[in-house]
N, C-alpha and C positions, 0 to 999 in steps of 0.2 A: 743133276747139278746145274744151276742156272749158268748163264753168261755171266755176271755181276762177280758171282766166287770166284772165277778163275781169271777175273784180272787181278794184276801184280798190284799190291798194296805199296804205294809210292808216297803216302803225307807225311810218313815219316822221314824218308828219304830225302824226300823236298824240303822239309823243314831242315834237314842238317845241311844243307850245300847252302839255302840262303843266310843261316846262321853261319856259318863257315866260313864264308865271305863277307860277313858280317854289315851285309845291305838288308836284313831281315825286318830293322826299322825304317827305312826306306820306304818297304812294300805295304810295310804291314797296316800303317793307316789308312792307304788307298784300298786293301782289300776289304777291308771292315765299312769303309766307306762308300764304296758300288757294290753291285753285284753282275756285271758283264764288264768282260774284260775289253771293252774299248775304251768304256767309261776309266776305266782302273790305268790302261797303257796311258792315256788322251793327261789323264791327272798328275802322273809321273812325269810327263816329258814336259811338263807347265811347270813343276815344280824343282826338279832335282838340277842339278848340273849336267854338262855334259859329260864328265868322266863317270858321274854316276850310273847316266842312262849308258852309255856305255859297257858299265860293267855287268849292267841289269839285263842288257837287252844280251852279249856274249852268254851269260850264265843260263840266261831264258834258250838259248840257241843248243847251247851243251846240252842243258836238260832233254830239252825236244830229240835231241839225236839219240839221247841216252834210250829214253824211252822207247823209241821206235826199235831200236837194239835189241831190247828187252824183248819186245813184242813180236819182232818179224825173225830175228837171229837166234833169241835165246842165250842172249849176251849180255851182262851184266857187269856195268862200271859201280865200280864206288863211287862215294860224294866227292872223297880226292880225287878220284884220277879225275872226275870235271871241274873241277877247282884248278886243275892244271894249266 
């Protein structure tokens, strides 16, 4: 079994916590629109508000810790409990 199998499938995951918080439009043109994520953060914080990038960058923080969770603990958050 390769390395690639046995990471946790998360675009689904991901897709519902930024749906859920309902900044999914927000993202979603800068993602289509770069493809490295400086270019995509750099376009965001030109564009949005401050409460926006705010809640972007909190939600991008959750995620990060989730995942590591996931990976190093074997611990698994739902969408809500990082929407919390």
């Amino acid at each position: 079994m390769s390395n690639i199998s046995r990471k946790p499938n998360i675009n689904g995951f991901l897709t519902r916590v930024w749906l859920a918080v309902n900044v999914w439009h927000l993202i979603s043109s800068s993602l289509n629109k770069f493809d490295n994520a400086r270019d995509i953060i750099f376009n965001m914080l030109q564009k949005l508000s401050t409460t926006q990038i705010e809640t972007i960058v909190t939600i991008m923080w959750s995620i990060w810790k989730a995942i590591n969770l996931k990976l190093w603990q074997q611990v698994s958050d739902s969408s809500v409990k990082i929407m919390e």
